[in-house]
N, C-alpha and C positions, 0 to 999 in steps of 0.2 A: 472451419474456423476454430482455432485453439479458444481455449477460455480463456478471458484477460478481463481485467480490471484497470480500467483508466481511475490514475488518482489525481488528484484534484489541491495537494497540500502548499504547492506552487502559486495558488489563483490569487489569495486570500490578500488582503494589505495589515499594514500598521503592524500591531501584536503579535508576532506570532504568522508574519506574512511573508511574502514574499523578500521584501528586502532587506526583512532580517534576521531569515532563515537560508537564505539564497544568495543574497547581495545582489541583490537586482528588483528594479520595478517590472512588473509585466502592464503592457499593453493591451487592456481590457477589450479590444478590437478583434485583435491577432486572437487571444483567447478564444473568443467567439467565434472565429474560421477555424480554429483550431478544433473548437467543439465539433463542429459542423462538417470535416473534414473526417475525423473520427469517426461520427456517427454514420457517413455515408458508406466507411468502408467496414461497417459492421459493427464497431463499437458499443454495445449499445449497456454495459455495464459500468456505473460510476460512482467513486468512492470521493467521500467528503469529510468532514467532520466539523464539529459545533468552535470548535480553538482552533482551526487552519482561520489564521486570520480574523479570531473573535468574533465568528460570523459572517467575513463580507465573502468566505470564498463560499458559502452555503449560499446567501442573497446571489451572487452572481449567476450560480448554477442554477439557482429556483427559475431565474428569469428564461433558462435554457430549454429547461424542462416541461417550465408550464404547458399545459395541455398537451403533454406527449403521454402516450401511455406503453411506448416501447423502450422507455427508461428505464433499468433495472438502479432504482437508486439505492445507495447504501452510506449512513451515515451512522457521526458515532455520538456517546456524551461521557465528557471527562469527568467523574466521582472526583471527591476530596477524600484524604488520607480515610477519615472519619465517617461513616453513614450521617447522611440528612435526610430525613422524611422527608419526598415529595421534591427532590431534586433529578432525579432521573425522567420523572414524570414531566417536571419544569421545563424539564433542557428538549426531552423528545417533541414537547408541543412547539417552543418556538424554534428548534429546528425545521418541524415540518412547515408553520408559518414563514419562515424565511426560505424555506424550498418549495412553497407554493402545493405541497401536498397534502394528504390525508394521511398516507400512510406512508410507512418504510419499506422497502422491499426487505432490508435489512439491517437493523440496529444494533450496534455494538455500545458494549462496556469497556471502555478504551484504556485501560490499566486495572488490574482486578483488585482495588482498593475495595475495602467491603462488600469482597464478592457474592456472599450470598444473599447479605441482605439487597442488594441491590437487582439481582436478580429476580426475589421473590418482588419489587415494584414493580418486573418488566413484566411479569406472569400477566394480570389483567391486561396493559396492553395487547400484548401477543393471542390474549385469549379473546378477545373484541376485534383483533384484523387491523388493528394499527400498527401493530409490529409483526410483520408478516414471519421474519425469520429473526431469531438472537444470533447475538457473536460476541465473545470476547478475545480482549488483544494483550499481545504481550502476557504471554502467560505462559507457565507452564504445564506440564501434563498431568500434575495433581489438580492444577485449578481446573483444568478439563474435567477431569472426574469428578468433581465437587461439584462444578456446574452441571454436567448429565444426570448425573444421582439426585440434585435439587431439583432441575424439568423433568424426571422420569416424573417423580413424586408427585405431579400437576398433570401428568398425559402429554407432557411436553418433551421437544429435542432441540437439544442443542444444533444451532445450523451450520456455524463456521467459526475457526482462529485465524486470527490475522496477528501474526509476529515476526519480526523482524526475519529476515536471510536471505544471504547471497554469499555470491565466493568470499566475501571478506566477512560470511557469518552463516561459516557453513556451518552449525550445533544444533539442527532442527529436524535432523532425516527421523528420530523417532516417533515423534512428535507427528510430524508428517504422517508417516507408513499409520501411525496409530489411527487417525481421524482419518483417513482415508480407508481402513477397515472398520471406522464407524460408521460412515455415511458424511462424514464430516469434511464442509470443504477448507481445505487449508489454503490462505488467501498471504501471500508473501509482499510486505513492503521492504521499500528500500531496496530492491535487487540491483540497480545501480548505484547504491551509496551515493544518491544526491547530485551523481553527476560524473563520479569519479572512474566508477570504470562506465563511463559511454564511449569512451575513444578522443572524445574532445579536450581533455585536460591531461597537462602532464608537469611535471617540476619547472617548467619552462612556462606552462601557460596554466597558473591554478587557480585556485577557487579565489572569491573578494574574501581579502584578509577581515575584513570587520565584517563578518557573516558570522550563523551558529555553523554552517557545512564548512567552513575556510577553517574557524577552529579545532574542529574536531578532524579534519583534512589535511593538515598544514603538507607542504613544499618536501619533508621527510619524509612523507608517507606514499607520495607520487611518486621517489624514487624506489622506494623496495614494493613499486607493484608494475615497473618498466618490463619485467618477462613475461606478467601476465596480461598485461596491456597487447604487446608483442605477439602472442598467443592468438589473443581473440582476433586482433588484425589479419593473421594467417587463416583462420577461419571462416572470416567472415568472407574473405576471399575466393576460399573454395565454394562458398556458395550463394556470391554475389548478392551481399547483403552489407547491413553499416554494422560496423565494429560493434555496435553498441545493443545491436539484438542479441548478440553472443550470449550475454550474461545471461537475457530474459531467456533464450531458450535454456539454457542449462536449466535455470527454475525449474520450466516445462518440463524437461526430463527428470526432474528428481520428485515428479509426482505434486506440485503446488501449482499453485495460480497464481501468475504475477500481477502488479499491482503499478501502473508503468506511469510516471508523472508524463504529461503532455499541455506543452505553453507554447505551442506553433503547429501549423497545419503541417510542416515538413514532419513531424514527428509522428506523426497518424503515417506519413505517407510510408514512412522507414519499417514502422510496427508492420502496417499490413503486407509490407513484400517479405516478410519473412514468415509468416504462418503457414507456409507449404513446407518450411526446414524444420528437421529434427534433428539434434546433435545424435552423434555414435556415442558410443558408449569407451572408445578409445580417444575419443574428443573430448565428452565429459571426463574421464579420468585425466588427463591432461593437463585441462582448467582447473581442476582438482589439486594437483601437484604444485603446480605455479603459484598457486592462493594460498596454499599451504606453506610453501616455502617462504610467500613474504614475511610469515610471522603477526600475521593485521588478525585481532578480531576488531570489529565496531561495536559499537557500544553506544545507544544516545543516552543522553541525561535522562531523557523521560522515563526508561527502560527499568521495571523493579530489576531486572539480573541480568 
């Protein structure tokens, strides 16, 4: 079984939720089979955070998780521009309260807004076994270094970056290669841009226009990615898989761990037939070229660069 991380950013409502990052309500049902579909065929690592939803995609999951102990959970807590004493602290507790746990397997600093100081609150956690592993997101490779050089300083390491890429935000191979010569896992969101390259949307059928993904996606953008769209379809063919794995495995090839939203049991089922495939390296550079050529980088608002 490859590494993957099932993300969770999809679950959540209202703020910050599904229908209006998404343009759609999910079906707290389907989600639940969804869970449960995943989990049977291995799944067993899952990503949340405290703003997917202002909470309710965390409450949801806690209800999944309780009393399981082969959840690898992993959430995160959004800082303001500014340090606040005893906010990181604040948000880890009723995270863990609203996910029914004690501890994290893995906490993240989900934009590295006063990253050290914010770090140095995580230190006691982490050193008491409530934050089992650190991570921060969206960062660059100086805030890497800033943060291992502040946990060395404590007897501590840095566990994981979780940042933005995929074909349409391929600027992360160093980044990569580096944390991966540290020990360091590098945890990749957004590998399908939201939905865009899964194979299901095209200029024809695109995202909900009053969505954050439809904005940042518009009907221009589905036409200069129709070669690379094309691409993955011929691939996925050769090895009888849905268009929409193509992308996560390239991740996989390029040394990261993807990070793969799931809101139907079909989409567990899609993920696990393809963990026996590995792209070639004349397939990955391929997908390379096509992605290239459209000219797209992504960018979310959240994102400092």
């Amino acid at each position: 079984m490859k590494d993957i991380m099932i993300g969770t950013w999809a679950w959540g409502t209202g703020s910050n939720g599904s229908a209006m990052v998404f343009g759609k309500k999910q079906d707290e049902n389907v989600l639940r089979e969804s869970f449960e579909e995943a989990v049977k065929a291995g799944f067993l690592k899952w990503d949340t955070a405290s703003v997917y939803g202002m909470g309710t995609c965390e409450s949801l999951l806690g209800t999944l998780i309780k009393d399981r102990d082969d959840i690898f959970l992993s959430t995160k807590f959004m800082p303001g521009k500014k340090y606040k004493a005893g906010a990181l602290t604040k948000s880890f507790e009723e995270s863990m309260a609203r996910l029914q746990r004690s501890y994290a397997d893995l906490f993240w600093i989900h934009v590295p807004y006063a990253l050290p100081d914010n770090l140095a609150e995580a230190v006691p956690l982490i050193k008491d076994g409530r934050i089992r592993s650190i991570g921060i997101s969206n960062v660059s490779l100086e805030n890497i270094k800033t943060a291992e050089d502040l946990l060395a300083r404590e007897g501590l390491k840095l566990g994981a970056v979780q940042n933005h890429f995929s074909l349409l935000r391929n600027d992360q191979q160093q980044i990569i290669d580096y944390c991966n010569s540290r020990g360091i896992t590098y945890y990749a969101y957004m590998v399908l841009e939201q939905g865009a390259l899964s194979g299901n949307y095209s200029a024809d059928k695109h995202f909900p226009l009053f969505s954050m993904r439809g904005l940042s996606f518009p009907k221009n953008k589905f036409k200069k990615i129709e070669k690379l769209l094309s691409g993955m379809r011929k691939i996925a063919e050769k090895y009888s898989v849905d268009p929409s794995q193509i992308p996560i495995l390239w991740v996989i090839g390029k040394g990261a761990v993807p990070i793969v939203g799931i809101t139907k049991p079909s989409h567990a089922a899609k993920l696990a037939s393809a963990m026996n495939v590995s792209l070639t390296a004349e397939e990955i550079a391929m997908l390379e070229k096509e992605a290239a050529l459209t000219g797209i980088r992504q960018q979310g608002l959240w994102e400092p660069q």
